[in-house]
C-alpha positions, -999 to 999 in steps of 0.1 A, spaced: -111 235 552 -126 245 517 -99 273 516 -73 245 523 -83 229 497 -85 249 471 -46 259 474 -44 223 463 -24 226 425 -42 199 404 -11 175 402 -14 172 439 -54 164 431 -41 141 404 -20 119 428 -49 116 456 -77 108 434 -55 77 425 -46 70 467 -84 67 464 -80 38 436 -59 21 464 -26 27 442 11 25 457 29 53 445 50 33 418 19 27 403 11 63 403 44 72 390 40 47 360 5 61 354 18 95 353 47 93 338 64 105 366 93 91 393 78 81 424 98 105 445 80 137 428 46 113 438 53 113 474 63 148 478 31 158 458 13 140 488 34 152 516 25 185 504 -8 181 500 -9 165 532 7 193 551 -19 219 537 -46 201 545 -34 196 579 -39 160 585 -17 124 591 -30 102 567 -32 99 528 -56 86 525 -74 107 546 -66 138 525 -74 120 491 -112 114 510 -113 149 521 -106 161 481 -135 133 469 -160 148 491 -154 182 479 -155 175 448 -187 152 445 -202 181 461 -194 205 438 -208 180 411 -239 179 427 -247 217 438 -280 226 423 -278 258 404 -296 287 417 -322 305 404 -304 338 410 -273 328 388 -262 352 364 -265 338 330 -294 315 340 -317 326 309 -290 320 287 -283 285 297 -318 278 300 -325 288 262 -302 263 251 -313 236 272 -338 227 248 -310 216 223 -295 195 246 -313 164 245 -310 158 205 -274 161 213 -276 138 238 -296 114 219 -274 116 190 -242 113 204 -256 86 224 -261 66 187 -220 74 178 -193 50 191 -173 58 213 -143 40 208 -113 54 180 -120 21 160 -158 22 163 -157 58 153 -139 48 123 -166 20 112 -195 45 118 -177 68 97 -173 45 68 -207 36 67 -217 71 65 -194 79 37 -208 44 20 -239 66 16 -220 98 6 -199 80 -17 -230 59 -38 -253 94 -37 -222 114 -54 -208 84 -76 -245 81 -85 -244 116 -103 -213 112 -120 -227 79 -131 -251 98 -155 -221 108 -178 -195 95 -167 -203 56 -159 -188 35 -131 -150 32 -148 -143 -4 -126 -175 -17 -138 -174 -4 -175 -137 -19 -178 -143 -53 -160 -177 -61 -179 -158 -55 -211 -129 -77 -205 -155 -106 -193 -180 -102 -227 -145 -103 -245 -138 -136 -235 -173 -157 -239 -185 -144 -272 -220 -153 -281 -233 -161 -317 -263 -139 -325 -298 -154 -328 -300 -147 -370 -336 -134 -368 -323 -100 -377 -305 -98 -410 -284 -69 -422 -287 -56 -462 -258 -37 -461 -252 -7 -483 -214 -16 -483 -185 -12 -507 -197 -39 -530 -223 -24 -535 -214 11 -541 -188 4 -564 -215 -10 -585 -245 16 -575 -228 45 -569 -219 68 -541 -245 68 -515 -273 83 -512 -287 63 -538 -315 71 -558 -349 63 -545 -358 40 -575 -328 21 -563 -343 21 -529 -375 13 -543 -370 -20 -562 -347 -28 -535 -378 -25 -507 -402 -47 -537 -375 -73 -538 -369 -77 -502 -413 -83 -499 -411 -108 -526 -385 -129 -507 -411 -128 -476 -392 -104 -454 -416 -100 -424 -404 -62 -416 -381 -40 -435 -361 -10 -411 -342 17 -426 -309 34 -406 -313 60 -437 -331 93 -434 -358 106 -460 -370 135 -442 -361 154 -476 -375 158 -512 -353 149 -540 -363 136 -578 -406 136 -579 -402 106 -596 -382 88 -571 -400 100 -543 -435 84 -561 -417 50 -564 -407 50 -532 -439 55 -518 -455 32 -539 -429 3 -531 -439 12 -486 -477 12 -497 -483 -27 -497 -460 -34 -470 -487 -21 -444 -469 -9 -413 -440 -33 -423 -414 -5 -428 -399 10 -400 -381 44 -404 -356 65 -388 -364 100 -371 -337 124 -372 -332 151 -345 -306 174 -334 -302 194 -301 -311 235 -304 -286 247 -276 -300 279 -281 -335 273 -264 -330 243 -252 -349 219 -272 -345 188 -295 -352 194 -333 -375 166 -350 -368 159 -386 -394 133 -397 -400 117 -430 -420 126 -459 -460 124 -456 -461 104 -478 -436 77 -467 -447 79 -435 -480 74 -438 -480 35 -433 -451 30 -414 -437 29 -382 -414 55 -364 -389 53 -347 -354 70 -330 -318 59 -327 -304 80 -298 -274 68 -283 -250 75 -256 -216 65 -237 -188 72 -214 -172 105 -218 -142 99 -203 -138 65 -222 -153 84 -256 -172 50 -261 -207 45 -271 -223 17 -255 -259 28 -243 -291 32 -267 -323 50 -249 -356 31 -246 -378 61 -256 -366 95 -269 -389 129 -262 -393 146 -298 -417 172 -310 -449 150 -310 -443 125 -286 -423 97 -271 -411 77 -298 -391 40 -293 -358 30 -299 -354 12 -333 -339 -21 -313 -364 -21 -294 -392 -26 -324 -364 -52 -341 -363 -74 -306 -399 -70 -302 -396 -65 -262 -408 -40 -238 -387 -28 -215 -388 -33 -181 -421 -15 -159 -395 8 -138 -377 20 -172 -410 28 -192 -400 63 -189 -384 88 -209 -346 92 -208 -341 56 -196 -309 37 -219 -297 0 -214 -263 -13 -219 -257 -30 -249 -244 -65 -246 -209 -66 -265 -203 -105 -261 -230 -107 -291 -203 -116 -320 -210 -93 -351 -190 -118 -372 -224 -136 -364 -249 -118 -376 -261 -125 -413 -249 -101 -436 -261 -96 -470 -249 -69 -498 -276 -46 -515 -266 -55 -548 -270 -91 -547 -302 -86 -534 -311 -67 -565 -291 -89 -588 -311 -122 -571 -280 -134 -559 -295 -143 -523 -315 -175 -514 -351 -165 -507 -345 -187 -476 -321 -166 -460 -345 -137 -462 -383 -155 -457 -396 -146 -424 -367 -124 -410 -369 -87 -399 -344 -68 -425 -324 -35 -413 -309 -20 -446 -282 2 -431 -249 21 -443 -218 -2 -439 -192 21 -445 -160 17 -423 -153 55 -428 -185 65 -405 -186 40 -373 -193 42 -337 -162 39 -309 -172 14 -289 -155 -10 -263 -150 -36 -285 -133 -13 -313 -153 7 -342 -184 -2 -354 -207 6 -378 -239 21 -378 -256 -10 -391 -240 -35 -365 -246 -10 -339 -279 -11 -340 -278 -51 -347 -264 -54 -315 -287 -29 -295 -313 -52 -305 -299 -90 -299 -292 -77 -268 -328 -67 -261 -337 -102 -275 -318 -120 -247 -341 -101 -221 -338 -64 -208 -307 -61 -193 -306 -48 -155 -284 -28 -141 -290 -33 -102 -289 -1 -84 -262 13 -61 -282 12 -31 -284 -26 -30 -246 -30 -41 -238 -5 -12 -261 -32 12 -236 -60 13 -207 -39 21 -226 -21 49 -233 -57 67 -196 -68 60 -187 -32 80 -212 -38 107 -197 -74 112 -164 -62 111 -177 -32 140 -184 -59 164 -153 -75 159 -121 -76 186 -98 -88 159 -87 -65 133 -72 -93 117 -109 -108 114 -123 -77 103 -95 -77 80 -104 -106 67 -142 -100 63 -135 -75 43 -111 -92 17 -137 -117 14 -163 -89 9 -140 -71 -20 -138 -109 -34 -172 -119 -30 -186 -84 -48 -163 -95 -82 -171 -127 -80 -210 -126 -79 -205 -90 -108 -187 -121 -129 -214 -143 -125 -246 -122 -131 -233 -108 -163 -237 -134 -184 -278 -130 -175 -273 -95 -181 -275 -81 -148 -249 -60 -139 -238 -52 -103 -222 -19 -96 -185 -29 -84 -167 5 -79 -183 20 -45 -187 -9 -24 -154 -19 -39 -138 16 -29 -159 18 4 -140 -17 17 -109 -10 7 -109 20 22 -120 6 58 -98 -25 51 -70 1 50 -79 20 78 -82 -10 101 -49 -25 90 -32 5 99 -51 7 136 -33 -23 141 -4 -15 132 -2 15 150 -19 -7 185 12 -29 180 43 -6 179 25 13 206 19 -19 232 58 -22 224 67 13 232 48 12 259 71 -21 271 101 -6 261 95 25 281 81 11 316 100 -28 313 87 -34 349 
């Protein structure tokens, strides 16, 4: 009998294994895509070599022989035993993870989307470094755009602008100038005086003696710039500090910035900076008076700076009128003064248009004033989207997954829009990309599920 039935083609097998599902033969044709007289001469035939009277009888007959195959044991004198035995050992963690993937084309699909969520954030998480998240970057600027914010005043610019150079000269100025300009600002009752200017050089001795006797009674009121260039050479960052003897009483401090490249906009300030010495804080950091947050006490760390901060608002005072005595005592008493360059020829680009140096750092430190911002990390952005995907896994509808996940892509702008007024920002572009993606993906499974159920009509109408 085994003989017998091992002459059996696998069409003929085909046809009895579905007599055993108690078919008819139309509904084995339809199955098989096949006209129902080529199914019953496939069982006459089969019939004939098997040598018995019934169908059914010959679809039992190929059941039994094949159930025993399934379950033969496999001998011990089998060639290729040790082989299969060596790899046994890998079978089970195959087994267990394939037990863990879907099995279902649209389930698949899901599981594969959450995996790439991961992919995705790690990978958009590097780039982020120089590049930034471009859907964020854009969508935060167009909101600070359109609530501006009037700065707090406690900061007051002395601007070395064109007023006053017309009248003073070309900058740099003399140090004398510098000088009675530092005296007048501490007999007005400014609390701290910062500098954007560098005097890591000697110039006139006699300017260079005034200038250190105008810092002397301030008593680690002054605040000065450190200026530092990058050695690509070896590697390292170049410290330029300022003379002993002006530095001697004063604080220190560095103005690194950074931005987007592919933007070209500057629009992050680092908390600490790395020099020759030591780590040394960002000059808006010492004018807002704030630490930073306890996760970015660390070097290398930035914040973004918060553009909605009008500039127009921030009081603004020429150099010269200062040293004329044009200025109402008032405006300077108690207020931390940044004397900066105010020249329209050397600004920043930034998101908001050019500006320069002095507002730049302004702005770098109202925004610390408002409270550190907080950029929430990717990880926690990717978590929403994740659960909207697992919802949308153990949907039937794919016009309810659909759905979940427009509401996700909605729901992911809308709470971005309302944490940045509080300075917390939400990454937007990967959970954003990941949804649309799987919104995509199931809205063309459906598609395709539909035209096929009608081809499928068309082709059998019975």
């Amino acid at each position: 009998m085994e003989d017998r039935i091992a002459r059996l083609t696998e069409k003929q097998r085909a046809c009895l294994r579905l007599v055993l599902m108690h078919k008819s033969s139309k509904e084995i044709a339809r199955e098989l895509g096949i006209g129902v007289d080529a199914v019953d001469q496939r069982i006459k035939t089969a019939m004939k070599t098997l040598g018995v009277q019934s169908r059914v009888e010959a679809a039992r007959l190929v059941e039994d022989t094949e159930a025993f195959a399934r379950q033969a044991p496999v001998l011990h004198s089998e060639p290729g035993l040790l082989h299969r035995g060596r790899a046994s050992r890998w079978v089970a963690p195959i087994r267990w993870v394939r037990r863990w993937i879907p099995q279902t084309r649209r389930s698949r699909f899901l599981f594969g989307s959450a995996v790439a969520a991961i992919v995705l954030g790690k990978a958009v998480g590097f780039l982020e470094l120089s590049t930034g998240w471009p859907l964020d970057d854009y969508l935060i600027h167009r909101w600070e755009k359109s609530h501006p914010r009037p700065a707090s005043g406690d900061i007051v610019l002395v601007a070395q602008d064109a007023k006053s150079m017309e009248m003073l000269g070309p900058l740099p100025w003399p140090r004398q100038v510098i000088a009675k300009l530092v005296r007048e600002l501490d007999r007005m009752g400014a609390q701290r005086v910062a500098f954007n200017i560098f005097f890591e050089d000697r110039r006139d001795p006699a300017g260079d003696r005034a200038l250190a006797a105008a810092f002397r009674p301030m008593d680690y009121r002054i605040i000065l710039p450190i200026d530092w260039e990058y050695d690509p050479t070896n590697g390292k960052m170049n410290a330029y500090y300022p003379l002993p003897e002006f530095r001697r009483r004063a604080d220190l401090v560095q103005m690194a910035i950074t931005g987007n490249i592919l933007s070209q906009n500057v629009d992050r300030v680092y908390y600490f900076l790395k020099l020759s010495d030591r780590s040394r804080p960002a000059l808006a950091l010492i004018l807002a008076r704030q630490l930073p947050p306890y996760w970015e006490q660390k070097l290398d760390t930035d914040f973004r700076i918060n553009f909605s901060i009008d500039r127009r608002s921030i009081p603004t005072i020429s150099a010269v009128d200062v040293l004329l005595g044009n200025v109402d005592p008032q405006t300077i008493r108690h207020k931390d003064i940044l004397v900066a360059d105010q020249d329209w020829n050397v600004t920043f680009p930034t998101p908001i248009g050019r500006v320069t140096r002095g507002d730049f750092q302004v702005l770098a430190a109202e925004t610390l004033k408002r409270g550190p911002p907080w950029e929430i990390p990717w990880w926690m952005a990717m978590a929403p989207a994740l659960l909207i995907i697992a919802f949308s896994w153990r949907r039937n509808s794919a016009i309810q997954s659909v759905v979940a996940i427009g509401v996700g892509i909605s729901g992911t702008l809308l709470a971005a829009w309302r944490l940045e007024p509080y300075q917390i920002y939400l990454p937007m572009t990967a959970p954003i990309a990941l949804l649309t993606f799987v919104g995509a993906g199931l809205s063309w499974a459906c598609i395709r599920r539909r035209f096929a159920g009608r081809r499928a009509m068309a082709r059998n109408p019975a």
